[in-house]
C-alpha positions as CSV (number, residue, x, y, z in Angstrom):
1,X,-10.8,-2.3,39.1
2,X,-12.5,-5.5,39.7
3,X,-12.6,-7.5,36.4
4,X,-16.4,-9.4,36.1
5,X,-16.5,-12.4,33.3
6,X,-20.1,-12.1,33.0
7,X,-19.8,-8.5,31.9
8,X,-18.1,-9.7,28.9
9,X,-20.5,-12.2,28.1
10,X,-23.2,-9.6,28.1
11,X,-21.0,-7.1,25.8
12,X,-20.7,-10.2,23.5
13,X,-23.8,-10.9,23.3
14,X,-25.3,-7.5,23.1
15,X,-22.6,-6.2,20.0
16,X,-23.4,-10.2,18.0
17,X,-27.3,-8.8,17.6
18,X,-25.8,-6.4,15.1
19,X,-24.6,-9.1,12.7
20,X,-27.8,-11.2,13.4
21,X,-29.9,-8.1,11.8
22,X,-28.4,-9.2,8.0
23,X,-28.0,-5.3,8.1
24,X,-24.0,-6.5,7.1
25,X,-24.6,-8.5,4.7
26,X,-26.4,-6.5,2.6
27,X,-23.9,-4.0,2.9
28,X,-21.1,-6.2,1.8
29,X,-23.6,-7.6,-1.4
30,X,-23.9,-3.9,-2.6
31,X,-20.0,-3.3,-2.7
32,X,-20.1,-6.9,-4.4
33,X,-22.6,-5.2,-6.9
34,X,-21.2,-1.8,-7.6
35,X,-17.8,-3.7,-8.5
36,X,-19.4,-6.0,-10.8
37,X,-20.8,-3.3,-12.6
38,X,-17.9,-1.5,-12.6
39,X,-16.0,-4.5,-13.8
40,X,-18.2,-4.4,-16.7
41,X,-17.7,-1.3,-17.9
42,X,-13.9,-1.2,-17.6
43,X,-14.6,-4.7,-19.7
44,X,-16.4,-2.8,-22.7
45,X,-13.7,0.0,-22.6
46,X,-15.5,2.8,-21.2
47,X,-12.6,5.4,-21.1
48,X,-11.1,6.2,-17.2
49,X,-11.7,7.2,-14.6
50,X,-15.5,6.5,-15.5
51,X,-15.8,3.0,-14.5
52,X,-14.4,4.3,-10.8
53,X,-17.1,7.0,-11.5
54,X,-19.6,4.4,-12.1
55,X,-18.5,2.5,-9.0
56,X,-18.8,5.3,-6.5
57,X,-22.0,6.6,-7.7
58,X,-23.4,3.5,-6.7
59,X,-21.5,2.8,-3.7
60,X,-22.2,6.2,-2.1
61,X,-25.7,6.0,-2.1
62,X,-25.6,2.1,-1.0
63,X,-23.5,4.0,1.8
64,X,-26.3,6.1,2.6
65,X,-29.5,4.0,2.5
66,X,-26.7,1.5,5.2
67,X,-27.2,4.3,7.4
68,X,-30.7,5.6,6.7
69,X,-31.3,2.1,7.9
70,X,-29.5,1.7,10.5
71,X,-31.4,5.1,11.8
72,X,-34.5,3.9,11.4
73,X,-34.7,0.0,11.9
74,X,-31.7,-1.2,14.2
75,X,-31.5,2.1,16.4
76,X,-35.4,1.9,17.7
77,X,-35.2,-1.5,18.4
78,X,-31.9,-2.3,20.1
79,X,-30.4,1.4,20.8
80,X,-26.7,2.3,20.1
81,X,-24.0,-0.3,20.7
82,X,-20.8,0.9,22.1
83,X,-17.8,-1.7,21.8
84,X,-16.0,-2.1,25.4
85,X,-12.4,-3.2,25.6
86,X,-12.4,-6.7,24.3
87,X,-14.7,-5.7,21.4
88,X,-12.6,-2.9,20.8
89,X,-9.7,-6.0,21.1
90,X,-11.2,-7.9,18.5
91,X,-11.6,-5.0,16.1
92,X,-7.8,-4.3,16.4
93,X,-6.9,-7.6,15.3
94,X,-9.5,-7.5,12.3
95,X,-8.2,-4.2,11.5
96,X,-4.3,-5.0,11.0
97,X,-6.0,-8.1,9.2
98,X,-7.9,-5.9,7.3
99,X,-4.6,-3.7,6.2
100,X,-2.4,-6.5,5.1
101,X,-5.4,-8.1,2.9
102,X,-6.2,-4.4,1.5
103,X,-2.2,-3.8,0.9
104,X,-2.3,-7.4,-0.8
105,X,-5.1,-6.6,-2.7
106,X,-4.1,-3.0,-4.3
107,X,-0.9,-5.0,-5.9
108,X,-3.0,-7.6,-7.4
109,X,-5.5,-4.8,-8.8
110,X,-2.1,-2.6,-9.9
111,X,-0.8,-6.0,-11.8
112,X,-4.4,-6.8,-12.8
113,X,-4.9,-3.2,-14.3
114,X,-1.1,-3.7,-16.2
115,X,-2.4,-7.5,-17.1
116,X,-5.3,-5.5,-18.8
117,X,-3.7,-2.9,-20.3
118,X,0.1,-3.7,-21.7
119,X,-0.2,-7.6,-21.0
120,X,3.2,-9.3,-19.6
121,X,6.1,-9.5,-21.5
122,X,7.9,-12.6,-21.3
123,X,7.8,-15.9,-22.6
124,X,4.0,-17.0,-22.6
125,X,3.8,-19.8,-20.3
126,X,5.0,-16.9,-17.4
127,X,2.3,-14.6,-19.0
128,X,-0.5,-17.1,-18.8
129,X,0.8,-18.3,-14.8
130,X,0.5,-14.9,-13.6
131,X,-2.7,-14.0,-15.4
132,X,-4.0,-17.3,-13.5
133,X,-1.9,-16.3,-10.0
134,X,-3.6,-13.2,-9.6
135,X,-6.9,-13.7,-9.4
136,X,-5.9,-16.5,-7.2
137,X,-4.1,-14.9,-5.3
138,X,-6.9,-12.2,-4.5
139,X,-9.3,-14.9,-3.3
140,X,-6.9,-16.1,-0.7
141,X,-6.2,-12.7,0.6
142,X,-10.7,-12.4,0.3
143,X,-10.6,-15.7,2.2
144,X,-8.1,-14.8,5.1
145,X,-9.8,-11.3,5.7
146,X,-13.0,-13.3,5.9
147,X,-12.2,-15.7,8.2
148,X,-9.9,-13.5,10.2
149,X,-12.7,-11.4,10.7
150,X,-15.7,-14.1,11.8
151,X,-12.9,-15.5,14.2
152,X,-12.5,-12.5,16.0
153,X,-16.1,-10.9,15.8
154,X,-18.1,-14.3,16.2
155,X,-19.6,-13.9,13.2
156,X,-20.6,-17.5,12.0
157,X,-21.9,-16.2,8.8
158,X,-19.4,-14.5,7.3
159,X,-17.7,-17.6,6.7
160,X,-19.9,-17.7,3.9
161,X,-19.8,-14.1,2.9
162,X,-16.1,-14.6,2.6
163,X,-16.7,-17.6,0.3
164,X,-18.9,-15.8,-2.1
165,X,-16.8,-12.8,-2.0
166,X,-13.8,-14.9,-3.3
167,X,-16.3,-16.3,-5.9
168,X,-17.1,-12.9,-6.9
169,X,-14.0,-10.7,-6.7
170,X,-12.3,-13.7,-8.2
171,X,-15.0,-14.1,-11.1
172,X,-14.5,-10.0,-11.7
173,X,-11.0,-10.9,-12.4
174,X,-11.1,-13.9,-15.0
175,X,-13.6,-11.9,-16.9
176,X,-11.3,-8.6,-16.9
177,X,-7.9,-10.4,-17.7
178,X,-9.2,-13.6,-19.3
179,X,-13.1,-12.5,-20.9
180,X,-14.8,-15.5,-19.3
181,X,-18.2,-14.8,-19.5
182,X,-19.2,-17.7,-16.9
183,X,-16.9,-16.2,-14.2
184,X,-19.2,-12.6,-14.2
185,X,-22.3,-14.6,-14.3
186,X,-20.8,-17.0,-11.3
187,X,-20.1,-13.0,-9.8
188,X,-23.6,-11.8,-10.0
189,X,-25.0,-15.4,-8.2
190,X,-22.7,-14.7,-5.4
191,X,-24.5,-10.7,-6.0
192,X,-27.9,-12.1,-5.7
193,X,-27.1,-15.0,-3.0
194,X,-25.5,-12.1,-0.7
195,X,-28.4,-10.0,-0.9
196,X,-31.6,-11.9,-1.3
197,X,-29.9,-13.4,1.7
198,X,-29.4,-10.6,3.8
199,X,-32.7,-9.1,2.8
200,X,-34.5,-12.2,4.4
201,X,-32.3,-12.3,7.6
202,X,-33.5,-8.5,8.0
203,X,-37.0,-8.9,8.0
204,X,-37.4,-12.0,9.9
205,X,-35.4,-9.7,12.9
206,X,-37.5,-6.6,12.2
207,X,-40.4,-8.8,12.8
208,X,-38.7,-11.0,15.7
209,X,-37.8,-7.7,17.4
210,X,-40.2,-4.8,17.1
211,X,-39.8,-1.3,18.4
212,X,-40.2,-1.2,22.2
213,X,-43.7,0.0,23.4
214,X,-41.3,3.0,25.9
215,X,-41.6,6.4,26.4
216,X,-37.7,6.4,26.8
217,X,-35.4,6.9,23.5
218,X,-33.3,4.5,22.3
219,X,-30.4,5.3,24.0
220,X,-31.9,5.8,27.6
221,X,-32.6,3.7,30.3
């Protein structure tokens, strides 16, 4: 089979108007927010497994209004995307990035979890290094995945997503080992940034592309 560069470009092209929508972002802000919230309440002791309760009853229905909206705004107007092969390339290499930052990460909450429950025994110079390392250490991995991921997908403006997830994430963690009340409150900007951001980004591309005056469905033609 007869490979054609300029059916590449046109698969780029055509799977980069997803991330243009700001459909992603705002996705990524309410995971940011559900966390936050459930940082909070593991902060003022609310007995487990409720703050994981707490963080799943609002991530499921974030989950769901994702894909109500995705069925009502981006189908209509630019019709299902399927990734060809070097999409589907790129989303390998973002996935194994994805599983060594997600393997990273569930240590650092483990030790994180131990830091906030039985503390590190030791002399306390190593205690106070490792309560700093960790949250450190998370916003590297938050960094790489990031960056990883708008390297291989194109998308510019994740670069910044990744930056105020590592503000965020990071923020959660200083005010869960450390009770710094500045580091939540630097959490919910990056909250509010995320979103109010994505929300704009969304409605200018509703109203820069509107449904298609067709008697086809979005998936024909």
């Amino acid at each position: 089979m007869t490979h054609i560069p300029e059916l590449d470009q046109i698969e780029h092209r055509t799977w980069k108007r997803y991330s243009e929508s700001g459909l992603t972002d705002i996705i990524f802000g309410a995971i940011l927010l559900a966390s936050t919230v459930s940082a909070v309440m593991l902060k003022i002791d609310l007995p487990a497994p409720w703050p994981m309760v707490v963080y799943l009853a609002l991530v499921v229905p974030l989950l769901l209004i994702f894909l109500g909206i995705n069925q009502t705004v981006l189908l209509p107007r630019q019709g299902r995307i399927r990734p060809g092969p070097s999409i589907k390339s790129r989303g390998r290499k973002v996935a194994l990035a994805a599983f060594l930052c997600v393997g990273l990460t569930v240590l650092l909450v483990v030790l994180t979890v131990g830091i906030r429950g039985h503390g590190f025994e030791g002399p306390p110079q190593e205690a106070a290094l490792a309560r700093v390392a960790a949250p450190l250490v998370m916003m590297i991995s938050i960094l790489l995945f990031f960056g990883l991921a708008a390297y291989f997908l194109d998308y510019r403006r994740m670069y910044l997503i990744g930056i105020l997830y590592a503000i965020g994430v990071g923020g959660i963690m200083l005010y869960i080992i450390e009770d710094v009340g500045m580091a939540i409150a630097a959490t919910a900007a990056a909250v509010i940034f995320i979103l109010v951001m994505g929300a704009v980004i969304l409605i200018r591309w509703m109203r820069s592309h509107p449904i298609p005056l067709t008697t086809e469905g979005p998936n024909e033609g």
